[in-house]
N, C-alpha and C positions, 0 to 999 in steps of 0.2 A: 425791892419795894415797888410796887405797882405805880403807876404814876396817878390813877384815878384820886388814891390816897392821897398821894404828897398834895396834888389838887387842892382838896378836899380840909386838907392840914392848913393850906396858906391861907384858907379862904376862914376856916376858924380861928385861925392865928392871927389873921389883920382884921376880921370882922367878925367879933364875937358874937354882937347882938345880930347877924343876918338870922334870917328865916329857918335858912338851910344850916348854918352851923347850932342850929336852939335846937334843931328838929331833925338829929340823926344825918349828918353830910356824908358820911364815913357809907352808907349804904344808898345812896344818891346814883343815876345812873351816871350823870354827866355833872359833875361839882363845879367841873371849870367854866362853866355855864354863869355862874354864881359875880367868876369876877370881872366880868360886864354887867354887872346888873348895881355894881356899887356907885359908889356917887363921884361924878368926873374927876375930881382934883385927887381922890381919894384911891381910883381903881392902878390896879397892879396889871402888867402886860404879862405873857409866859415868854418876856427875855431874861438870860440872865442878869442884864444890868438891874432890871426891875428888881431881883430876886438879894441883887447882890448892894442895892440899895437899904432892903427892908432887912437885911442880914441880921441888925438888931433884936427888929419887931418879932421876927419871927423866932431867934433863939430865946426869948424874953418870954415869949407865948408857950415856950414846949411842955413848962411844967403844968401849967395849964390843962395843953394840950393831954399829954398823960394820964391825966387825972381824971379826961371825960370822955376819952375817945378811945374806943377799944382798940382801934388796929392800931395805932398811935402807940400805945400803951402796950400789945404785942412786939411791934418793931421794936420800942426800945431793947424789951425783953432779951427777945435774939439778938439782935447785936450788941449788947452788953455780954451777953454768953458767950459771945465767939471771939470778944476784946482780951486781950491779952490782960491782967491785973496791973 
């Protein structure tokens, strides 16, 4: 999975209404740009603890996420192909 994506995924996944998640994030050069741009008490670091905090948020948002986000919606594709039943 490219990292630009996974980016790109948190920054729609905890911030749906940003600019950048309304308006195509998934083709963005630099997405992670986006998660300094949110509001202090609200913005996400690229630690894991940050990551492993929002663990909810973010599995919560996928269906979501799937349903608007093309690469998103590919990834799942493949890796469900390649899961064992």
């Amino acid at each position: 999975m490219p990292s630009k994506s996974m980016e790109a995924w948190v920054v729609a996944a905890l911030f749906p209404y940003d600019t950048a998640a309304l308006n195509g994030i998934e083709c963005w050069p630099h997405p992670e740009n986006r998660l300094g741009q949110q509001p202090l008490n609200q913005r996400i670091q690229k630690r894991s603890e940050d990551y492993e905090n929002r663990f909810e948020d973010l599995k919560n948002a996928w269906p979501r996420l799937t349903a608007n986000l093309t690469e998103a919606q590919r990834f799942q594709s493949e890796f469900l192909a390649l899961t064992p039943p």
